[in-house]
N, C-alpha and C positions, 0 to 999 in steps of 0.2 A: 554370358555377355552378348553372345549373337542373340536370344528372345529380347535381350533388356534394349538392344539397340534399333528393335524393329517398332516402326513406329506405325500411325496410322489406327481410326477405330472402324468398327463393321457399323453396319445399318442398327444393328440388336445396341448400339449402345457401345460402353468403351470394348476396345479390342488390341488384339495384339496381332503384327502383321498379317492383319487382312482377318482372323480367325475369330468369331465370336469368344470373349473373355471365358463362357461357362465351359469352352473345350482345355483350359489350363489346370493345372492342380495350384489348391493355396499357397504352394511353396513359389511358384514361377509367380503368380499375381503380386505376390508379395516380394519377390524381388522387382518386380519390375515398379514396382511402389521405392522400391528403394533408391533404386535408380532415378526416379526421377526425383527424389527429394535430394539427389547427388548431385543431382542436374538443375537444381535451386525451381524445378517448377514445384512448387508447394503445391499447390492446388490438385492438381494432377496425381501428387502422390496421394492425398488425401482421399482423393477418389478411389483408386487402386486399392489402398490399404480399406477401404469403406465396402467393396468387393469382395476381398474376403471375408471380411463376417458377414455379407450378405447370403455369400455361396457357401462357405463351410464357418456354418454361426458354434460348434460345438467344440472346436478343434483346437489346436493349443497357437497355430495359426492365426485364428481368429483372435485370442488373447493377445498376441505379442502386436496383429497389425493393430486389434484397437488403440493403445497407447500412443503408438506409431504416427494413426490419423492426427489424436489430438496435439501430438506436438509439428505435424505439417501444418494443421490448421494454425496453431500460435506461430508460427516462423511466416504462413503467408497471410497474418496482422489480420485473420478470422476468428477473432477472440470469443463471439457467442458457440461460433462451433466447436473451438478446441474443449469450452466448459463443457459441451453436452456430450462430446465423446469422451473427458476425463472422467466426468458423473456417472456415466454408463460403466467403465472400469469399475470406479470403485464402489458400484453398487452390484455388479456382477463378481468380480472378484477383490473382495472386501482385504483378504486376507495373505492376498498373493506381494511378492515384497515389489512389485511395482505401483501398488498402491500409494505407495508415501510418494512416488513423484508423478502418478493423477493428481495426488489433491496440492504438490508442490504447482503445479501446470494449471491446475484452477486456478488457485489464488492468484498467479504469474497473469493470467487473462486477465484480472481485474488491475491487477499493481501497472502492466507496464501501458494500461491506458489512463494513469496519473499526470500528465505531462504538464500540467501548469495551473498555479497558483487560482487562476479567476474560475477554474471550472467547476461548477458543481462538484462535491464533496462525495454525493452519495457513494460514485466507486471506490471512494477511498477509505469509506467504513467495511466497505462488501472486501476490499482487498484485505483491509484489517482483521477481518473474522477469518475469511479462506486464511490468513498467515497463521493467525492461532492455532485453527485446527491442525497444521500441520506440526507444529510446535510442540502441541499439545498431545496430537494424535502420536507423534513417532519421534519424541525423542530424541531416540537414539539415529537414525537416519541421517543420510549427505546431506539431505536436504532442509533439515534443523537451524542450523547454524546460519545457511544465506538466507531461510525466513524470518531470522530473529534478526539479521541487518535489514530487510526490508519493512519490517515492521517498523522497526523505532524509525524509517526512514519517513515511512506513510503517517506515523505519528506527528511527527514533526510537517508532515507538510501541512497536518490539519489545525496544528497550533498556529503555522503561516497565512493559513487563511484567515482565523480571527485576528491575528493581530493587522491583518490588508484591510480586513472590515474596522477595526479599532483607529488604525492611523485614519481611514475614510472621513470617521466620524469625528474623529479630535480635530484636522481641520476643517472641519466646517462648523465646527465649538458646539458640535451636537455631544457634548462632554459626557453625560449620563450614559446614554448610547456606548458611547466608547468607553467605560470605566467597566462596564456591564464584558464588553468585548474581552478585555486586559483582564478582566478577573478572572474567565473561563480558563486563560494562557495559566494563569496564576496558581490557581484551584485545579483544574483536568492537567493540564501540558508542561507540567512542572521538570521533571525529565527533560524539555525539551530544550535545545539552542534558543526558545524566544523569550526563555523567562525571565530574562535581566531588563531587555527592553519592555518588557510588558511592564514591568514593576514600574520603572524608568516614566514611561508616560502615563500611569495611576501616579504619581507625583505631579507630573505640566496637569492633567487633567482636573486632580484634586484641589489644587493649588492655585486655577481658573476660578471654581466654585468657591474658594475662600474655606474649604474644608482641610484646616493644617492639619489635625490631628493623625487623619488619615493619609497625607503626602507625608509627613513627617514617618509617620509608621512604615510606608510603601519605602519609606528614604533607606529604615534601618534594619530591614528586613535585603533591600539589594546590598548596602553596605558591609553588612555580615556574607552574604556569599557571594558575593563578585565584586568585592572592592577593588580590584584591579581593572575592571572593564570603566571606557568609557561611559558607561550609561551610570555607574555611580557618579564620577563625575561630575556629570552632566547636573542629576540630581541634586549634589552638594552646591552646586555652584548656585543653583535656582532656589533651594534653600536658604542659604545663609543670603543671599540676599536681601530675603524678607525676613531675615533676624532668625531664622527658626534653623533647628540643627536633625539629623537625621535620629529621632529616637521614639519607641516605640510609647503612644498615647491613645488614652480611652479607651473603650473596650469594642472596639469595629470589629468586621469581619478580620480584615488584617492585624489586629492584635491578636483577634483567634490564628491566624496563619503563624503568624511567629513563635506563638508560644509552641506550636506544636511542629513548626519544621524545626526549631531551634534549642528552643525548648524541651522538649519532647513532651509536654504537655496535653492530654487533649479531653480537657474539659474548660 
C-alpha cells in the first residue's frame, strides 16, 4: 500500500516515489498499475501495466499486465490501443484461457463505439466479425453468450440503418431507391425487429409505382407473420382501399420470398 501510494515520476520516465521505475520488480509495477486503474486513472494504469512487459517481457507478469493494459485502455475510451494490446495477447498467448476475453475486449473496442444510427456502418461490420470469432472461437466460454446478445444487437442496428436510408428515400418518392433499401431489411436482416416495417413500406412504395402484384405479395407475406403488429394494418388499410387484398401474385422476388420463408420452398 505504502509503494502503491507514492506518487510522482523521475527524469528517466514514469517512477515511483522519486525512484527510477527499472529499480522495482514486475510484481510492485504491476500493482501500482493496479492501483491506479482503482483509482479510475486508466491511462496511467495502462502505462504501468505497459512497463512491465517492457521491463520483464518473458515473465508470467508480463502475461497477466498485458491483458490488464488492454482493458485500461477500453475503460479510458482508448479503443485503438486496448485492440492492439488484446492482438498482442492473443497472438502471443494464443492458447492461454485468457485469450477468449482479449478477443471478447477486441470486438467490445469495436461494438461500444456503435453509438448511433447516422454513423458510418463500417465499425459495425468489424464489431460483427470480432463477435463471431469469439462465438465461434470459444464456445464454451463467459464470454460466448454476451457476444451472441451483442451480435444480434449490431445486427439489428445495421438493418436500422437501411431502413433510415429506405424511409430517406420513400419520402422524397425516390421509390425504386427505397424498395432497393427495404429489400436488403427483407432478404439480409430478416431476424431482425425492422422486418415488419420494411415489408410495410415495400407496399406505400410499390403501391406509388402502381406495381399491385408485388404490394399485394409484400401485404401477404407481413400478414402471415406479424398480423398483429400495426404495420400489417396499416398495409391492409392501403390495400383494400384500392380494391386489392393482401395475397401472394406473379412470380417477383417476393413471391420467391414467400414461398420459401413460408413455404419452405426454395426453387
Amino acid at each position: 500500500m505504502a509503494l502503491a501510494g507514492c506518487g510522482g515520476t523521475s527524469t528517466d520516465g514514469l517512477g515511483m516515489g522519486g525512484q527510477p521505475i527499472e529499480s522495482f520488480t514486475a510484481e510492485q509495477i504491476y500493482q501500482r498499475g493496479e492501483y491506479e486503474l482503482d483509482s479510475s486513472d486508466y491511462d496511467s494504469a495502462a502505462e504501468y501495466f505497459g512497463e512491465v512487459e517492457r521491463l520483464y517481457p518473458y515473465s508470467e507478469w508480463a502475461k497477466r499486465a498485458l491483458i490488464m493494459q488492454a482493458f485500461s485502455f477500453h475503460k479510458d475510451k482508448n479503443y485503438e490501443e486496448s485492440r492492439a494490446s488484446a492482438q498482442r495477447f492473443i497472438d502471443f498467448y494464443p492458447t492461454d484461457d485468457d485469450a477468449a476475453y482479449a478477443q471478447y475486449l477486441l470486438a467490445l473496442s469495436y461494438y461500444d463505439q456503435i453509438d448511433e444510427v447516422g454513423r458510418d456502418q463500417g465499425l459495425t461490420f468489424q464489431a460483427l466479425q470480432s463477435l463471431r470469432t469469439v462465438i465461434e472461437r470459444y464456445p464454451e466460454s463467459d464470454y460466448a453468450r454476451s457476444a451472441i446478445l451483442k451480435f444480434d444487437l449490431a445486427f439489428d442496428h445495421l438493418a436500422a440503418k437501411e431502413m433510415e436510408i429506405g424511409r430517406y428515400y420513400l419520402k422524397r418518392d425516390h421509390f425504386p431507391a427505397a424498395i432497393n433499401r427495404f429489400r436488403v431489411v427483407v432478404e439480409d436482416f430478416q431476424t431482425t425487429t425492422h422486418t415488419a416495417e420494411a415489408l410495410h413500406r415495400l407496399v406505400e412504395a410499390y403501391l406509388s409505382l402502381g406495381l399491385t402484384d408485388e404490394a399485394q405479395t409484400a401485404g401477404a407475406i407481413l400478414g402471415h407473420n406479424f398480423q398483429s403488429t400495426e404495420w400489417y394494418e396499416d398495409s391492409y388499410r392501403l390495400l383494400t382501399r384500392q380494391g386489392l387484398e393482401p395475397k401472394v401474385r406473379g412470380n417477383n422476388w417476393l413471391a420467391k420470398v414467400y414461398r420459401q420463408m413460408i413455404q419452405g420452398k426454395w426453387l
